[in-house]
N, C-alpha and C positions, 0 to 999 in steps of 0.2 A: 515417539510417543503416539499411541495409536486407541481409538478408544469411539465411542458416542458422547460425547462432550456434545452440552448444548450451553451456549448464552440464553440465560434464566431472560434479566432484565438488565436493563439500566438507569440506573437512579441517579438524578443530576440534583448535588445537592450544596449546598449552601456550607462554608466554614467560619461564620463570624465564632472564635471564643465564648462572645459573648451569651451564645444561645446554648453552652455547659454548664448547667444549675450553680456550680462550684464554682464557676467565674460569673456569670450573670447577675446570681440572687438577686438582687431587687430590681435590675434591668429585664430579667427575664420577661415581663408582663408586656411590653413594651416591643417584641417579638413573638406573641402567643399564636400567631397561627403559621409561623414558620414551626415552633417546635412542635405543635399540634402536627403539622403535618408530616412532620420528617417522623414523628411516633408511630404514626397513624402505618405511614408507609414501611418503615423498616418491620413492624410488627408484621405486615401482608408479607414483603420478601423474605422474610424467616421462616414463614409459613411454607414456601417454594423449597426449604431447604438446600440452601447452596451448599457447596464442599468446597470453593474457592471463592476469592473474592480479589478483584484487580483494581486499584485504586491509583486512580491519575490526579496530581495534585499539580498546581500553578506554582506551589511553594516548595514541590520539590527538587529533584537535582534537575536546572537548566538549563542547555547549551544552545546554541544560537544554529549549527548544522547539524543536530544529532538528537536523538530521544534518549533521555538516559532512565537507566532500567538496573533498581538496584541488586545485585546479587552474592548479599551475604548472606549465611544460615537465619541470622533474624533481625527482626529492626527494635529498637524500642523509640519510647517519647514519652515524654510529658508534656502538661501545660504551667510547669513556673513561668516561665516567661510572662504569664498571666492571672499567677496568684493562684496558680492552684497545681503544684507540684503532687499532691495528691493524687492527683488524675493523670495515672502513668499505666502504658500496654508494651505488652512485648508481644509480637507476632513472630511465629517462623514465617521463612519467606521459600514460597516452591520455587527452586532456582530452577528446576527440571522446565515446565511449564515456562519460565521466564527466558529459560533458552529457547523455546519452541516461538513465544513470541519475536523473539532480537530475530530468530533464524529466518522467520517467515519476514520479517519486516526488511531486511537482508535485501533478503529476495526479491522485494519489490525498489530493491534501490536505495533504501533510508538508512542512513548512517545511525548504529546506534550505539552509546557508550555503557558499555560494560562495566557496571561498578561493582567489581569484587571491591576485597578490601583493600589491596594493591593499587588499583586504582584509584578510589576512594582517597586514600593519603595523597596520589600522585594529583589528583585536581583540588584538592584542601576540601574534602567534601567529609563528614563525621555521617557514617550509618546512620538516619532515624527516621523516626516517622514526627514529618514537621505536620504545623498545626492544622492544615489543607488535609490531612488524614487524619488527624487524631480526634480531629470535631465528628466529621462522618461517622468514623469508624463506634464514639463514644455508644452512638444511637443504636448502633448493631449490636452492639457487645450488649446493650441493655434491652437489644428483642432477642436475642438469644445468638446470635452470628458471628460464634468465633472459631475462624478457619484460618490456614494458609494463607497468605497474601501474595500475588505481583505488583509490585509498586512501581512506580516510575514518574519522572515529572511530566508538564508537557512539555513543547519544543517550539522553537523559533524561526519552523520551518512555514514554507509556501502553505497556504490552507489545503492545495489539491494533495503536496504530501500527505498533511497530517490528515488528512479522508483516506488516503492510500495505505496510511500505518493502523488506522482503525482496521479497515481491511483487513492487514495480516494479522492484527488482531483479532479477530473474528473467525477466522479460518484456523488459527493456533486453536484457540477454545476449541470447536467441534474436531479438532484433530485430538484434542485428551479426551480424557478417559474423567473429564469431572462436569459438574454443572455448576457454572459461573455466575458469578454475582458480578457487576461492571457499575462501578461508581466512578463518575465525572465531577471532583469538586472543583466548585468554582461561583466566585461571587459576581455578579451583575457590574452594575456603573457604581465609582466610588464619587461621583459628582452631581448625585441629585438633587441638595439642597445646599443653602450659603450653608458655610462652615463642615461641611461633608470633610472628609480625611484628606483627597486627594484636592480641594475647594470643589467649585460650582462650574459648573459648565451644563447650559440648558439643552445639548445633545445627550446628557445621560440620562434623560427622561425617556426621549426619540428612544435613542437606544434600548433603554428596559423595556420599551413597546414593543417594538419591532422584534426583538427575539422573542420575548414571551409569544407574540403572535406568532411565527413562527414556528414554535414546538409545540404550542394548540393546535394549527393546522396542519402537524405532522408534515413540516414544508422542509425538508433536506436542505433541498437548494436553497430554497432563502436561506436558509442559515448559512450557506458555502457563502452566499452572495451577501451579506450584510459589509455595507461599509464598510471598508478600513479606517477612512476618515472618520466617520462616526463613531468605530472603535475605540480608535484613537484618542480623542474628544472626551467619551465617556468616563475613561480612565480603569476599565473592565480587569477581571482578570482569570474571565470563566470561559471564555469563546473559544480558545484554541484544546483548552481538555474536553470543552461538548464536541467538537469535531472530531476528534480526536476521537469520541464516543462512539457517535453518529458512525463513523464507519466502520465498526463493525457489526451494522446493520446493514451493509450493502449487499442489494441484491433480496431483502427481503421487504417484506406487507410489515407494516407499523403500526401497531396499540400501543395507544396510552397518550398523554397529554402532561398540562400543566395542573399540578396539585395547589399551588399556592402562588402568591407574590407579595412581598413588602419591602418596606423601604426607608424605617422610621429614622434612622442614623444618617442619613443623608448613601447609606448605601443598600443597592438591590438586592435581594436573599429571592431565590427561584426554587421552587422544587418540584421537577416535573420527575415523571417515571413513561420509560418507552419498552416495548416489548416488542419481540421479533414474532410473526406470525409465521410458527415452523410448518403448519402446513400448506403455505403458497408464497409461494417465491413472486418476488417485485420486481421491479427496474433495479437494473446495478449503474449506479451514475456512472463507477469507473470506468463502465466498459461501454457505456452512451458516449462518455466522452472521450475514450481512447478509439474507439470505431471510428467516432466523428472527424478523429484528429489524424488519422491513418490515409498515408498515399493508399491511390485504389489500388495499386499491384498488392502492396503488403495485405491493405485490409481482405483483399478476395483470398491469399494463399492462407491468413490465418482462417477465416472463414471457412474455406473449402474440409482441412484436415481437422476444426472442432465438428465442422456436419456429419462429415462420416463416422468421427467416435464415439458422436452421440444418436445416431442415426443408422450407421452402417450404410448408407446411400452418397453418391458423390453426388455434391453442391451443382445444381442445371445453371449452366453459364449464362451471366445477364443478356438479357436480351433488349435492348441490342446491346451491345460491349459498352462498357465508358470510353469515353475519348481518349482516342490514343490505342487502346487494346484492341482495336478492331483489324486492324493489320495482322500478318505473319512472322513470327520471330523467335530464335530460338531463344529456350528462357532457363535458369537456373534458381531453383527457390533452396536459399538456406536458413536450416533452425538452430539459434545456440538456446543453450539455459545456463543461466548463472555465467554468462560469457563464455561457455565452453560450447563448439561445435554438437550439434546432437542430428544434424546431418544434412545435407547437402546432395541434391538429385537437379540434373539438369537436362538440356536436348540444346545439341549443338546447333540443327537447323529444325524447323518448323513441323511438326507431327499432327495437329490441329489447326481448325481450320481458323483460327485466329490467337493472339496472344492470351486473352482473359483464360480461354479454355486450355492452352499452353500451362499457365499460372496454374488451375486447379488442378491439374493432373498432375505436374510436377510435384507440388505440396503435398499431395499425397503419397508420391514415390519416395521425397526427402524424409516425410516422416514415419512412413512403414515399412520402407523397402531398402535402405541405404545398408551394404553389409556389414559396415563398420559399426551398426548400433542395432540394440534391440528397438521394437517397434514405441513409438511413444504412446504411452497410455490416458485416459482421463483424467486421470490426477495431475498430470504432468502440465496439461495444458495451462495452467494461471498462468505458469513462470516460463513461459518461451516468447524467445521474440524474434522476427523473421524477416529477412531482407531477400529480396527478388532483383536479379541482374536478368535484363533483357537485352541480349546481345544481338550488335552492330554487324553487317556482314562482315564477315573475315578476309584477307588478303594475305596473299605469298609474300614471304619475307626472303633473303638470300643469306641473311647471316646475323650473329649472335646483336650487329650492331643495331641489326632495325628494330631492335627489342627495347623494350624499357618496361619492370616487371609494375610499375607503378600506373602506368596509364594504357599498358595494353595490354588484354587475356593471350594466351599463346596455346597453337594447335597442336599440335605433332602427330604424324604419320606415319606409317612404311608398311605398305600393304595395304590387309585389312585390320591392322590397327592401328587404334588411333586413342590421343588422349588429350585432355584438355584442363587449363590451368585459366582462374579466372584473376582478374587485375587487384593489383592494389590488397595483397592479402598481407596477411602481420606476418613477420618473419621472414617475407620473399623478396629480398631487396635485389639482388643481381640476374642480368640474363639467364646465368649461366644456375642458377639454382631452380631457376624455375623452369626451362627447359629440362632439368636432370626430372623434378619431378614430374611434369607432365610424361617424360619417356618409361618414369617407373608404371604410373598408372596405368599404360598402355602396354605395360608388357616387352616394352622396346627396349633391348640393351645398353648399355652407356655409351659402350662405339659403335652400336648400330645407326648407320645413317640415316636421314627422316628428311620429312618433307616440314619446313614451318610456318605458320601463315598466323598472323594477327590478326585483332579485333577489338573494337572498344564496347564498354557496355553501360548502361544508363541504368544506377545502383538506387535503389529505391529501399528505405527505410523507416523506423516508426518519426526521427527526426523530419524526414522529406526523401529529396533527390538529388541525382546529379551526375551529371557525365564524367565517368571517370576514365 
């Protein structure tokens, strides 16, 4: 799916029933500037004219390792459950676009469950749109906003996930070909007052403070970093679909704020709306905190071959080197995507005058130059990840015995060719496999005799290091 797809806004909204006229009626008054504002607002985002709308609910399908992302032709709902069976929608559901979302979230590593209707039976799950959508959704349908839907619950994953699945959320949208509406429901603390649903705990005060402050000061991180304990405590059940929101604004400038807060029920109703500012781009936390968290070989080789494809100039080597890179050593940087090899460029012995500079030059031969693949391009760059072997001097061997494919790279020679196999690679379990392939690479025949010499290398990863 290919297109100018832009994420309109996102609206973080509140599901109590209670605030549907049809269930409410004489409680309604009693919540008037939550519904005031959720009017207020769906009436402005209708005005935006979305053509899609993705709705993350806390109440819908929820797995504990997985996001789950419904993919039937449509969902319906009602609210009997609540006395008003009346108030029933049927939405088609873009599977296409919901594929584009799972794919991209894939991509970043996040297990997600596919709920056709197959599956759907196979986890006792029934198609609909539970009450977490059907509240929201009620206000849209009454400003005029009835499109498409992606639905999905949220998930029970690590908070940095569910930032990283907003993410691919984010990047799906501007990959279609539509303009997205992104609704986060989710209610606040269910423990603000004796007798609250969930009872009292004096943290779900703290709690509705602190977030709401939070998305008034358009604070990301605070919100990454709010308590768990406090979470907890609160009795919440909106925090991991805002996240979940939130990133897929990563990477850009942020308007908007909090529209409202109450709390009369002993539970929080929030309704803030956040808007990506499409003409300047912001800090991307992912990538402040996957830089941060990158040994420096990895982080310089990824470095080096974004500089140039966004630049066309090679990355000037730190000056002076990080510790450690300041030496001479022959280096090997490889890229996979999606766990597949996308290429591999090394230097047996030292060609620069120190390893960092080793590091960038090689990165850029693995990723433009390697002949086994065409050059990677800028799209490409989200989804690759890259490990740098910085190899140990090599030594003569005499026979297939001083070999062992697990903890040492192997040379081979005869003549002026020569080829090289590095350690510990998937597939390469015996001597005698991995000398055959080093002799392929080199053009050397299978009985042609050779010279063989080892070496160890110190394999550097987005995990860390380690002499292998």
């Amino acid at each position: 799916m290919m297109g100018m797809g832009r994420l309109l806004d996102i609206a973080f909204l509140p599901h109590p029933p209670i605030m549907v006229p049809e269930v409410g009626r004489g409680e309604l008054s009693r919540i008037a500037a939550t519904v005031k504002s959720v009017r207020e607002l769906a009436a402005e985002l209708a005005s935006r004219r979305p053509e899609r709308v993705v709705v993350i609910s806390p109440h819908g399908p929820v797995f504990r390792d997985a996001v789950g992302m419904w993919a039937v032709p449509e969902l319906r709902g009602h609210l009997g459950s609540f006395g008003a069976r009346e108030v029933a929608f049927c939405y088609p559901v873009d599977v296409q676009l919901t594929r584009a979302v799972a794919d991209a979230a894939q991509e970043e590593g996040i297990p997600v469950a596919w709920l056709d209707e197959r599956a759907g039976r196979r986890y006792g799950l029934a198609p609909e749109l539970d009450h977490g959508m059907m509240v929201p959704l009620y206000y849209l349908r009454e400003a005029g906003i009835e499109v498409p839907l992606v639905a999905m619950g949220m998930a029970l994953l690590e908070r940095k996930k569910l930032y990283a699945l907003g993410a691919a959320l984010g990047r799906a949208i501007r990959s279609s070909p539509y303009r997205v509406l992104l609704v986060a429901s989710g209610d606040l603390s269910h423990r603000l007052q004796p007798g609250a649903p969930a009872g009292y705990d004096p943290a779900g005060q703290v709690f509705d403070e602190r977030l709401k402050d939070t998305l008034a000061a358009l604070d990301v991180e605070g919100l990454l970093n709010l308590s768990e304990d406090l979470a907890e405590r609160a009795g919440e059940c909106g925090l991991r679909s805002f996240i979940m929101a939130v990133g897929a604004l990563d990477g850009y400038r942020i308007k908007g704020g909090v529209l409202s807060y109450e709390g009369p029920f002993g539970v929080g109703y929030l309704v803030a709306r956040l808007t990506p500012d499409e003409e300047e781009r912001g800090r991307s936390l992912l990538e402040d905190r996957a830089e941060s968290a990158l040994p420096w070989p990895v982080r310089l080789a990824k470095e080096s071959l974004e500089h140039y494809l966004r630049t066309g100039q090679v990355l000037p080597a730190p000056d002076p080197p990080p510790p450690g890179l300041d030496r001479r050593a022959g280096v090997f940087v490889s890229i996979k995507k999606g766990g597949e090899l996308r290429g591999c460029i090394g230097t047996i012995a030292p060609t620069r005058s120190n390893i960092a500079e080793e590091i960038i030059y090689n990165a850029l031969n693995a990723g433009l130059e390697d002949p086994r693949f065409p050059p990677v391009t800028r799209d490409e760059l989200p989804f690759l990840e890259y490990s740098v072997d910085i190899l140990e001097e090599p030594e003569p061997v005499e026979s297939l015995e001083d070999l062992d494919p697990r903890t040492y790279g192997v040379i081979v020679s005869s003549g002026r060719k020569k080829g090289l196999l590095l350690p510990d690679l998937e597939g390469v379990d015996t001597p005698e496999e991995q000398v055959a392939i080093a002799k392929r690479k080199a053009g050397i025949g299978p009985g042609e005799p050779c010279r063989l010499e080892r070496f160890r290398v110190t394999r550097y990863t987005r995990e860390g290091s380690g002499r292998v």
